[in-house]
MDTraj code that builds the backbone (N, CA, C; nanometers):
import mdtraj as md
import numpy as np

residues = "UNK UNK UNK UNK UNK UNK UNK UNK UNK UNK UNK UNK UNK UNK UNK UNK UNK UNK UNK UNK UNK UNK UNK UNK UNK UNK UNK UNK UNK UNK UNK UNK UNK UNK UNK UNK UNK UNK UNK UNK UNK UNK UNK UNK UNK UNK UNK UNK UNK UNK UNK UNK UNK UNK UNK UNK UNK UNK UNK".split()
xyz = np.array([
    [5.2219, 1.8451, 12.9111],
    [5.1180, 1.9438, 12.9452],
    [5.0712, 2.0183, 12.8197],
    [5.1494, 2.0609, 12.7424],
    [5.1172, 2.1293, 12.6419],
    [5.0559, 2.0348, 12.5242],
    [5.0873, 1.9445, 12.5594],
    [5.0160, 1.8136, 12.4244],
    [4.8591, 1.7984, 12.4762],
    [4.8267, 1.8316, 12.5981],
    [4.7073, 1.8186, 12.6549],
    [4.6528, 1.9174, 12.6186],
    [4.6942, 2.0800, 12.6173],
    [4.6258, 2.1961, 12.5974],
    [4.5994, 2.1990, 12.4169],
    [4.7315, 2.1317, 12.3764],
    [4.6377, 2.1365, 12.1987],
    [4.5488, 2.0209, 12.1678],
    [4.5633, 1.9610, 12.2545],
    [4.4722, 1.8133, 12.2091],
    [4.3140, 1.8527, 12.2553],
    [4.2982, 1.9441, 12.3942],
    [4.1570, 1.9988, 12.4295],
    [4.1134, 2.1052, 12.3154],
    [4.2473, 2.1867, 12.2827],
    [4.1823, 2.3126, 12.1535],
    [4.1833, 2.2132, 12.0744],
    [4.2355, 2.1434, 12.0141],
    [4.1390, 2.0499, 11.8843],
    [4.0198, 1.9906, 11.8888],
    [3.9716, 1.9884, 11.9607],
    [3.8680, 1.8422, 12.0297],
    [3.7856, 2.0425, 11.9978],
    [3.7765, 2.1047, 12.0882],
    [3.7275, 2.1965, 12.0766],
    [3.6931, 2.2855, 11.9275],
    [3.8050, 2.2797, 11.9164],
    [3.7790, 2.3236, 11.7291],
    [3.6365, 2.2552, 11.6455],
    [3.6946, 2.1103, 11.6577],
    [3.5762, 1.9992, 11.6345],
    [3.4582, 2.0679, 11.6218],
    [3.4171, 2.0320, 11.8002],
    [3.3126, 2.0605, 11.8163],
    [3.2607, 2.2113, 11.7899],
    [3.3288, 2.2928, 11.7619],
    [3.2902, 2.3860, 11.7302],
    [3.2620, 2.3958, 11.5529],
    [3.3056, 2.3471, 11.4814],
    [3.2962, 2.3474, 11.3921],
    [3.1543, 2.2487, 11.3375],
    [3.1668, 2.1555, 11.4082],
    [3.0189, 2.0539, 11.3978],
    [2.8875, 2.1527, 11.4559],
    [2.9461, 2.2337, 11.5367],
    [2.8291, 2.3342, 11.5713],
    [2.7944, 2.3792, 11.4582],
    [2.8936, 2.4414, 11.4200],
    [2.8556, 2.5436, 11.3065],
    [2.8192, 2.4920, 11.1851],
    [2.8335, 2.3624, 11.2048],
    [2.7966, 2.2487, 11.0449],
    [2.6266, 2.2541, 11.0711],
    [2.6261, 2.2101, 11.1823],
    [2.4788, 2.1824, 11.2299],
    [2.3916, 2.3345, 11.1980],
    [2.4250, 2.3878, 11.2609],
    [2.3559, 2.5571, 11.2432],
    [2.3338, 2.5890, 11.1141],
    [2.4321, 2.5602, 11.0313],
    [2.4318, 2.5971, 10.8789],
    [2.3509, 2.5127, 10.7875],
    [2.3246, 2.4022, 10.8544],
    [2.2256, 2.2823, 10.7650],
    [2.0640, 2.3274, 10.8186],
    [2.0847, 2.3617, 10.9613],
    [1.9615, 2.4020, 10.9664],
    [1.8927, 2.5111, 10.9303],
    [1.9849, 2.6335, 10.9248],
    [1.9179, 2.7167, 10.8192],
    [1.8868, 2.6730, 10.7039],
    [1.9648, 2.5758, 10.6419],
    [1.9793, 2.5416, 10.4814],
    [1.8065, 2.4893, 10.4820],
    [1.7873, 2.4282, 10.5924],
    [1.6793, 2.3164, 10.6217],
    [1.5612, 2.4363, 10.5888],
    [1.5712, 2.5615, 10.6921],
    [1.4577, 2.6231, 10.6777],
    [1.4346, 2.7054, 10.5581],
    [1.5688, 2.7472, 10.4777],
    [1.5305, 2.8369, 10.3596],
    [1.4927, 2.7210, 10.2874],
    [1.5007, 2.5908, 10.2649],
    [1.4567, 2.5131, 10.1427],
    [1.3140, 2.4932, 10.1804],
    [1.3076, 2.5037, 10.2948],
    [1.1433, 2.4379, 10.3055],
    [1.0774, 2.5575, 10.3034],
    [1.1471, 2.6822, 10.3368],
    [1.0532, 2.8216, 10.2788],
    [1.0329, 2.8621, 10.1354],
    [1.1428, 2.8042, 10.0604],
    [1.1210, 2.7931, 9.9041],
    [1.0440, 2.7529, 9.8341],
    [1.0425, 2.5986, 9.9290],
    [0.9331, 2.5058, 9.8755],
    [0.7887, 2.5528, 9.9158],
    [0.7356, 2.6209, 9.9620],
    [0.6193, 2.6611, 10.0270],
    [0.5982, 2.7753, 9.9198],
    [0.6872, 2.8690, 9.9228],
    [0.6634, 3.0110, 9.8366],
    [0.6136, 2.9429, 9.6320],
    [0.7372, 2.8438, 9.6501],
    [0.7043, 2.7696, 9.5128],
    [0.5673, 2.7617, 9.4568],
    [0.5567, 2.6640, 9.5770],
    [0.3809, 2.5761, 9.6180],
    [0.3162, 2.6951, 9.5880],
    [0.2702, 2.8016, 9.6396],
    [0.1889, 2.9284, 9.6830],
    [0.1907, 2.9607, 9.5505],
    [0.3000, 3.0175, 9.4812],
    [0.3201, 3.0810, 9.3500],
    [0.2657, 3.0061, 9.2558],
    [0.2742, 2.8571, 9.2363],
    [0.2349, 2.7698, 9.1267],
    [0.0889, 2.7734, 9.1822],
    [0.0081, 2.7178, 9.2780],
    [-0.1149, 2.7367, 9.2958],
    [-0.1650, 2.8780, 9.3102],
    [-0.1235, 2.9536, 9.3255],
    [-0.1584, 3.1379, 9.2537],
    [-0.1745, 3.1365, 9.1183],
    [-0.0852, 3.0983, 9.0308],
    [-0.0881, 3.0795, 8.8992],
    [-0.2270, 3.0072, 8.8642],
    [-0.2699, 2.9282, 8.9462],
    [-0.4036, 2.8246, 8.8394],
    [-0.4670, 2.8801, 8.8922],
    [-0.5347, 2.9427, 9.0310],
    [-0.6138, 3.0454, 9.0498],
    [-0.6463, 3.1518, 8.9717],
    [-0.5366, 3.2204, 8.9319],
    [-0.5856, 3.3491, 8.8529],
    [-0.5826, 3.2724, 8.7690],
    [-0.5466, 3.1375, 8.6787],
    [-0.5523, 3.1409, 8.5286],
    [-0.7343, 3.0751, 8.5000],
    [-0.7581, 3.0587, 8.6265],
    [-0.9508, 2.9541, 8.6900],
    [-0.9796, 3.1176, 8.6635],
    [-0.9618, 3.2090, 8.7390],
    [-1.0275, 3.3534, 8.8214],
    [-1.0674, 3.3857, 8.5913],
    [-0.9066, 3.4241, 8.5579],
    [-0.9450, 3.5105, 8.4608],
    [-1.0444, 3.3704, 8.3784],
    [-1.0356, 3.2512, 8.3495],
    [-1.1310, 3.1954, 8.2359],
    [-1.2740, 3.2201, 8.2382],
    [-1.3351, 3.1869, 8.4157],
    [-1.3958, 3.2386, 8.4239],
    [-1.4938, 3.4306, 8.4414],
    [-1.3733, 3.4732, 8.4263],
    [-1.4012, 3.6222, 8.3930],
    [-1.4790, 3.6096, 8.2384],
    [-1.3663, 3.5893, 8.1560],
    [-1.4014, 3.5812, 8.0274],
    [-1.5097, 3.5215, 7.9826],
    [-1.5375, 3.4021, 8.0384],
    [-1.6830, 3.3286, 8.0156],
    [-1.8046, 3.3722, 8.0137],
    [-1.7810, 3.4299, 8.1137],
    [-1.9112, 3.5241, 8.1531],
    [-1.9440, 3.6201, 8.1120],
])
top = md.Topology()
chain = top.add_chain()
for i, resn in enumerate(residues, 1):
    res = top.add_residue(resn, chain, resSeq=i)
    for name in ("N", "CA", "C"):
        top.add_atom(name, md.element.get_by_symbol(name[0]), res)
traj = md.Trajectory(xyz[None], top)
């Protein structure tokens, strides 16, 4: 009986832990792809103002 009750808390552990694997990749998932976006934004901000100011100066 008792080989049954640690064999369900392990099995349980498991899956609890694959939960928490999963949960943790998917945040990982959303801060990288929010990085990558802010990146994107920041580097194309950069050639905007560096377009904005040439043409300031030109003129």
């Amino acid at each position: 009986m008792s080989f049954n009750k640690n064999a369900i808390w392990y099995l349980n552990c498991i899956c609890r832990k694959e939960q928490l694997i999963k949960v943790l990749l998917w945040r990982l998932n959303i801060n990288a792809f929010s990085l990558t976006i802010i990146i994107f934004i920041l580097s194309n901000g950069e050639k905007l103002g560096q377009k904005l100011h040439f043409k300031q100066q030109s003129s």
